[in-house]
C-alpha positions as CSV (number, residue, x, y, z in Angstrom):
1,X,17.0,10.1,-2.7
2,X,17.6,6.5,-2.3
3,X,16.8,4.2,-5.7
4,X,15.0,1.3,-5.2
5,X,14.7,-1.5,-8.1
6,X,11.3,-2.6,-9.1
7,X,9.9,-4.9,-11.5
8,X,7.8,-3.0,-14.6
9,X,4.1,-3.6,-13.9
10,X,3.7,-4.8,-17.4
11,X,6.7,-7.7,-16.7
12,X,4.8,-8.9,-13.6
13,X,3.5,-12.8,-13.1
14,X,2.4,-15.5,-11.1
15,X,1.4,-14.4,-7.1
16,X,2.8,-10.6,-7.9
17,X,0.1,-10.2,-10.8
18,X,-2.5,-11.5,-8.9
19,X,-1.1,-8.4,-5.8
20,X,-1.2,-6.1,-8.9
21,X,-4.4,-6.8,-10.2
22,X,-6.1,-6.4,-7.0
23,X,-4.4,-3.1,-5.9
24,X,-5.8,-2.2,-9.4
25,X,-9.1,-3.2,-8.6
26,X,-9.2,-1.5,-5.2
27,X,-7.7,2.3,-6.3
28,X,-7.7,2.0,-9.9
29,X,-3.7,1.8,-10.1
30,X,-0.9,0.8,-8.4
31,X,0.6,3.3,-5.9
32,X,4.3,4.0,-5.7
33,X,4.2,2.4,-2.1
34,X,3.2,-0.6,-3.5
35,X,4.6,-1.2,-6.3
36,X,8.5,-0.4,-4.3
37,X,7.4,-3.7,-2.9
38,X,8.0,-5.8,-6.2
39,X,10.7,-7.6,-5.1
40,X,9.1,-9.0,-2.5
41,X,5.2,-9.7,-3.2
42,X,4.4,-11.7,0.3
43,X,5.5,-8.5,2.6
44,X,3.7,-6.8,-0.3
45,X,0.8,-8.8,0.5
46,X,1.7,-8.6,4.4
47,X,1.6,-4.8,4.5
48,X,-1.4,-4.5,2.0
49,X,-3.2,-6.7,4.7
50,X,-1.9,-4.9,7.7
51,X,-2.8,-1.4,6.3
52,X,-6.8,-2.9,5.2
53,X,-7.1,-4.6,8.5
54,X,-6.1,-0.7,10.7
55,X,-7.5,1.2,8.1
56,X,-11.1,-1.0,7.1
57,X,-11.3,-3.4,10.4
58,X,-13.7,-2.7,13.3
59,X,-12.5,-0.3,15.6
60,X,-13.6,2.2,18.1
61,X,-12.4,5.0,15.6
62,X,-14.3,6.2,12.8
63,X,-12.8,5.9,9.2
64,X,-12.6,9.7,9.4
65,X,-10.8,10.1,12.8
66,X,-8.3,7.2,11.0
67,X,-7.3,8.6,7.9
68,X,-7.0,12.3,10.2
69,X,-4.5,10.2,12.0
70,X,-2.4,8.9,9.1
71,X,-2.7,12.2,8.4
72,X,-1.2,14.2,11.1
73,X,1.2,11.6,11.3
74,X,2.6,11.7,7.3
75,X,2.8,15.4,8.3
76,X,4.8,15.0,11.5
77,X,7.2,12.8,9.6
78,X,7.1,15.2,6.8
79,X,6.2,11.8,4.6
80,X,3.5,12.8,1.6
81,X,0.5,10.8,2.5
């Protein structure tokens, strides 16, 4: 399993505290996938942004039928969703 250096939550400033106090304030923690980002708190940003806008955006899919797709997807790609 591949190792990937982050920075301890409690070490974090600036723009990457402000990513880590809202991921706090959205699911109560910060989530490995997130926090793997800590090197590099714009694409942490990016990706945080990306995943709200497919997961909490308008769409013609309900937010049921879209986390059934991430889903079935994770489980395809044998990734733990």
């Amino acid at each position: 399993m591949p190792w990937i250096e982050q920075i301890p939550i409690e070490k974090v400033t600036g723009f990457l505290k402000k990513q880590f106090d809202e991921a706090i304030k959205r699911a109560g923690r910060v989530w490995h996938i997130v926090h793997i980002m800590s090197l590099n708190p714009r694409a942490m940003k990016t990706s945080i942004d990306l995943y709200s806008a497919i997961m909490f955006g308008k769409s013609p899919l309900t937010r049921v039928q879209r986390e059934m797709l991430a889903t079935v997807v994770s489980t395809e790609l044998d990734c733990y969703y």
